[in-house]
N, C-alpha and C positions, 0 to 999 in steps of 0.2 A: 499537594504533590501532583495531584491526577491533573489539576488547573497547567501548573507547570510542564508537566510533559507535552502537552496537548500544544504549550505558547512556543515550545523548544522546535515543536514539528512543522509550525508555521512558521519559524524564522529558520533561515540559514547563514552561518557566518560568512564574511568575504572567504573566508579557506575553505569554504564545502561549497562551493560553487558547481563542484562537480557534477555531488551527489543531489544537488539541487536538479540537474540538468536530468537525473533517471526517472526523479519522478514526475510524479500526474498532476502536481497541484500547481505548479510554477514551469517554466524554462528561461533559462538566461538569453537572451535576445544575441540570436548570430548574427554580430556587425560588421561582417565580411560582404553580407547581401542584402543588406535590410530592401524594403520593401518602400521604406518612407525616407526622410530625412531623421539624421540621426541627433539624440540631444542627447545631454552629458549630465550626469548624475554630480554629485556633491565628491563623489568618491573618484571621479574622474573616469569613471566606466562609460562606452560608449554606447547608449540603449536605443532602444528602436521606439518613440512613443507612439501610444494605441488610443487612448482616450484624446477625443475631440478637443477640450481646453489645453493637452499640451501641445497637441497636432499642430492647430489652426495656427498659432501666432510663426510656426516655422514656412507658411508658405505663401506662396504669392496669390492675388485674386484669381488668377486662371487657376494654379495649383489647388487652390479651395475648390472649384466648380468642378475639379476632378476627384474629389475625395468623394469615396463611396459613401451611400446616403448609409449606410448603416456602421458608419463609421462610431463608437459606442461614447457614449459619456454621462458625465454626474447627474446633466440636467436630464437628456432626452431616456438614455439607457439604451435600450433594445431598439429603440423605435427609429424612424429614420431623421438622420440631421435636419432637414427639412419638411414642411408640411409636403404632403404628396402631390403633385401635379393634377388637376382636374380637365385639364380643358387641354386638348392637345393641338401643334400648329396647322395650319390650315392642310397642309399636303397630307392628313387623318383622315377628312372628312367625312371620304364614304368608309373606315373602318369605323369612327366612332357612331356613325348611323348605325353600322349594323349593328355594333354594341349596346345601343340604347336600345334596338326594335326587338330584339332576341329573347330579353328578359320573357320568361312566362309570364307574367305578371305584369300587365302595361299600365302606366298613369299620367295624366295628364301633366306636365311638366308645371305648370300654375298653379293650378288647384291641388294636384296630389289627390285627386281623385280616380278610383281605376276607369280605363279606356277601352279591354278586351283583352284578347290573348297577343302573347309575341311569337316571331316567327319558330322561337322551339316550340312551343306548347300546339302550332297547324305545324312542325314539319317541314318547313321552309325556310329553315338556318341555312342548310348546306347549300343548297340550289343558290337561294340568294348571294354566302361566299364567292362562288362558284361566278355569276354575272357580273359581281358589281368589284371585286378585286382582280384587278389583271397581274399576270405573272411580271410585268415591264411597266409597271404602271409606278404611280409617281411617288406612290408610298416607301416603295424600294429603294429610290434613290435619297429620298429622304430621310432612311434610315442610317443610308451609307454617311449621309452630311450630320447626322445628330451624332454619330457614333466616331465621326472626325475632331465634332465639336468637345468631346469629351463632358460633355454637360449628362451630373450623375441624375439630377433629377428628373431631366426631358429623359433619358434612359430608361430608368426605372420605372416613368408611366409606360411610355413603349412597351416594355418586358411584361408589365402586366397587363396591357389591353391585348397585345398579341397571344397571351397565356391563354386570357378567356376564350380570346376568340377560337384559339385551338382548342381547349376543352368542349367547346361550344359542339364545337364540328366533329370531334373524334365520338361523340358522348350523344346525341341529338338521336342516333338512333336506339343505343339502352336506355336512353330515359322515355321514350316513346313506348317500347318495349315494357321498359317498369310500369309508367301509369296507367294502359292497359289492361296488363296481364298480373302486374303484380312480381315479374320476370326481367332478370337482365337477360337482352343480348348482346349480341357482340355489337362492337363498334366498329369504325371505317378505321383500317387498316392502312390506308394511306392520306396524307396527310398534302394535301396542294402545294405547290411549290411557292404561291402568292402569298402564304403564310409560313411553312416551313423554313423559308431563306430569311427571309427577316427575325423571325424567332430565333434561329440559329445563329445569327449574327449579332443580337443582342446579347444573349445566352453568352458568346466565345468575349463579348466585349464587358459584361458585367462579372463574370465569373460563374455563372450558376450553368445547370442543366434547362434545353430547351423544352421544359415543361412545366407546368402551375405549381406553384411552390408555397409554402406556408406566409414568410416572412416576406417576399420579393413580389405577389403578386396578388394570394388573394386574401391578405388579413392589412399585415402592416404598411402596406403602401395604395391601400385602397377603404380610403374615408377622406369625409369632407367633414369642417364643421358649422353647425348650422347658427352657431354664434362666434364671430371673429372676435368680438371684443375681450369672451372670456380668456383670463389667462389660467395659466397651469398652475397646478395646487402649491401652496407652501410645501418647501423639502421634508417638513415634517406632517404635514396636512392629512388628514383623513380621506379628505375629499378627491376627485381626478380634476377637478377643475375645468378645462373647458374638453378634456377626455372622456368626461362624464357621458355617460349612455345616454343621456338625454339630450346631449350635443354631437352625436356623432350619428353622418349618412353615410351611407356604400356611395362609392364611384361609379364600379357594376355590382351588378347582380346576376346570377343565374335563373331566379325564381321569383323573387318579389324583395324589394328595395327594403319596403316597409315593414318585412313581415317576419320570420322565424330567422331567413337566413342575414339579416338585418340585425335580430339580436347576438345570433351564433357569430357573427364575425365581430361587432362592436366589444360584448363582454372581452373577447379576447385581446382589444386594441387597449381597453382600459386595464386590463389586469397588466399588460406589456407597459401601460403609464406612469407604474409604478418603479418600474426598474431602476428608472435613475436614480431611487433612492437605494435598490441593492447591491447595484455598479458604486454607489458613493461609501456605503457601509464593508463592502468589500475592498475596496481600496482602502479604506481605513484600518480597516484588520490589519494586513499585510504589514500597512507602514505602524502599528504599533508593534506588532510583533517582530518586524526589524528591529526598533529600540527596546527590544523586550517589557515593552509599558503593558503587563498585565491588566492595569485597571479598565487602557483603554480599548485593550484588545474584548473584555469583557462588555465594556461599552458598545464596540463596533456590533457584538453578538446582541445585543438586546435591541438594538435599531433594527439590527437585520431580520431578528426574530418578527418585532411589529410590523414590518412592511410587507416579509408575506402572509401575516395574518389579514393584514389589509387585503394583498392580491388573493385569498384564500375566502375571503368576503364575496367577491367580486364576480370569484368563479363561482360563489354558491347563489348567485343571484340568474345562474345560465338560464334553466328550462322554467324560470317565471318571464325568461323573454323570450326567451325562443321554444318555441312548445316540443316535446318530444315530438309527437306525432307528426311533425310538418318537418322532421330531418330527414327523413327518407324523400322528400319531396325535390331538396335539390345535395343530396348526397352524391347522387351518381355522377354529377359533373365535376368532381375533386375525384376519383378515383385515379388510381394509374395505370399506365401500359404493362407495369411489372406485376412477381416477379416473370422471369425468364418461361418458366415453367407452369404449368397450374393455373394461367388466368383467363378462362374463359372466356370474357370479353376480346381478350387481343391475343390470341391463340400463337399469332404470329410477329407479335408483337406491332408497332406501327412504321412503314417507311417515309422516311418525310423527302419527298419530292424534291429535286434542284440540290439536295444534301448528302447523301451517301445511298446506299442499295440497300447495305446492310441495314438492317431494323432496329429501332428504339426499346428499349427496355425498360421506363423510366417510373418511378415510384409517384404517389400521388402527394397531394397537400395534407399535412396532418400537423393539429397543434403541437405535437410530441417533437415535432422541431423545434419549438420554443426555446433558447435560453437562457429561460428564469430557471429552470433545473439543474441544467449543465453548470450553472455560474455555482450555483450552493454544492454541485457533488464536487466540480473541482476543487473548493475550497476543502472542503469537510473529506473526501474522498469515501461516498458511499458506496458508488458502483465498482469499485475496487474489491469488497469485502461480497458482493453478491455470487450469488452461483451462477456457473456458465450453464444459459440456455438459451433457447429461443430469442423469449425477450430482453436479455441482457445482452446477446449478440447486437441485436437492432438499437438497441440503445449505446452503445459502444460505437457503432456503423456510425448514427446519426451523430456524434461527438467528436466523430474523426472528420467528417462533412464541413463540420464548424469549423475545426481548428484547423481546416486547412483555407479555412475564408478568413482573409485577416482583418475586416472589419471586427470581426468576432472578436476582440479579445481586449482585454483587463489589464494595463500594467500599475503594477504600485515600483515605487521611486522612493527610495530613503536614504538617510544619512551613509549608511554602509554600507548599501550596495542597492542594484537595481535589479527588478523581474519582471518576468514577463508571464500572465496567467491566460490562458488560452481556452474558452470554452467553447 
């Protein structure tokens, strides 16, 4: 009985459509404005589709180059439609310089052997920004042509080398601060216009806020792998395949390539590898519990259960790669401007130059944007049932962020009707 109310709560008939629409686990896709190109269910409902394999075949070659890299699907999940961009076009040049030289931690590009310190670790980030980026210089305009071009993936490297670079430069003087003394200070309160304009313009063209971001900048759109050949794991596979930790480098770094903050961001890229198996098990729920197919609704639950016992693997593999003791070492550069109040670092928060007067507020990178959580509480609806506090505020905040990114989201399509699940 208790199996069956639970299958009743995940299905909703064509005449509760409504009551569909109040809750948290689904919404009926408003086809008055969709977002994308609209496809048609079996039932003749007009839906919005969200998953990559319904997406792609409704659009044209340009139309694909315009689809957000985090557009979700069976195979990739969470991760971005495309491997991430490593190498950027020639009009970067002296921004990827500085990106490479900055890391603390410098190595020979051949050997992989260390070379000395980079310019955060003498002190000589900013200054360097400062000379070798001009407010009118040719980066600018070339962001304006990448951003015409509507190409998501030259985008999204942009958005995250421009991230670092601003972390870089906001953050260069508490990390100097930190490894000295042991002590955060404040950071530079303003933010160059050589940098701020083109952040801001990527930011307003991708959807996000112009600051370092979990998913957009400094986990999931920043790895290379150091074996092309390997392919991705069986759907039902143990393994990550060529996501595997042992196949995965940073783009950038803050601290060292090779080293803790190396592991810290990789674990996270392979526990995200798994998604498409919980994007595909989730989708399957849904559409069994439309035909009210108990058995396979119970099936979709024990797939779902092994894949994050998998990603639950994965994450317990964290501080055998990345050592405790070496997080504090490049912590400081993911912190944020916010909140409003209380942050000592940016008392004033930070103004970004060439962009407005009024000041930034803006929250830092944190895995807790991931998701893999949000995908299993909207199904199941645990944070419904939790107490209102602090951190169930924040986690509410960060869910509402999501669902208003429409790459974000889930739809299952069945015989009797269609929905939309939004994490």
């Amino acid at each position: 009985m208790r199996r069956q109310i639970a299958l009743q709560r995940l299905a909703v008939s064509p005449s509760s459509r409504l009551s569909l629409n109040q809750r948290g686990l689904a919404t009926v896709v408003n086809s008055t404005s969709p977002s994308h190109p609209l496809a048609t269910s079996s039932d003749g409902v007009k839906v919005e589709p969200f998953l990559l394999e319904d997406l792609a075949p409704t659009l044209s070659p340009d139309g694909l180059k315009r689809l957000p890299q985090f557009t979700i699907s069976r195979k990739a999940g969470f991760l971005p439609r495309e491997d991430p961009l490593v190498t950027l076009p020639p009009a970067f040049d002296r921004l990827d310089s500085l990106l490479k030289r900055m890391t603390i931690k410098q190595y020979d590009p051949l050997t992989n052997k260390k070379t000395g310190p980079g310019l955060l670790a003498q002190g000589q980030y900013g200054d360097a920004v400062l000379s070798e980026l001009k407010v009118n210089g040719p980066e600018v305009q070339a962001v304006d042509k990448a951003i015409a071009s509507g190409d998501q993936r030259l985008l999204s490297a942009l958005f995250r080398d421009y991230c670092f670079a601003t972390s870089a430069y906001l953050f260069e003087p508490t990390d100097i601060s930190y490894r000295k003394t042991g002590l955060y200070s404040p950071g530079r309160d303003v933010l160059p216009a050589q940098l701020a304009v083109p952040l801001k313009k990527l930011a307003d063209a991708l959807g996000h806020q112009p600051f370092m971001e979990y998913a957009s900048s400094y986990a999931l759109v920043n790895y290379k792998f150091r074996d092309l050949s390997l392919t991705t794991s069986h759907p039902e596979g143990k393994e990550a395949g060529r996501y595997s930790f042992p196949n995965l480098d940073l783009i950038r770094s803050f601290q060292d390539p090779y080293g803790s903050e190396r592991g810290f961001i990789a674990v996270h890229i392979t526990m995200v590898s798994f998604s498409g198996q919980a994007v595909s098990s989730t989708e399957d729920i849904l559409a069994a519990a439309i035909r009210q197919d108990l058995p396979a609704v119970e099936a979709g639950m024990e797939s779902l259960l092994n894949t994050y016992r998998k990603i639950n693997a994965v994450m317990e593999s964290m501080w055998g790669r990345s050592k405790p003791s070496d997080y504090l070492s490049f912590r400081t550069f993911i912190f944020g401007t916010a909140p409003k109040k209380g942050n000592p670092m940016f008392p004033q928060g930070v103004r970004y130059e060439g962009v407005r007067e009024e000041p930034f507020h803006l929250r830092g990178e944190s895995g807790a944007n991931d998701s893999l959580v949000p995908l299993l509480d909207n199904l199941l609806e645990i944070t419904a049932s939790l107490p209102k506090n602090e951190l169930t505020d924040t986690l509410r905040e960060f869910r509402k962020s999501a669902a208003e990114n429409a790459g974000y989201r889930v739809r299952a399509c069945a015989d009797s009707k269609a929905t939309a699940l939004s994490h």
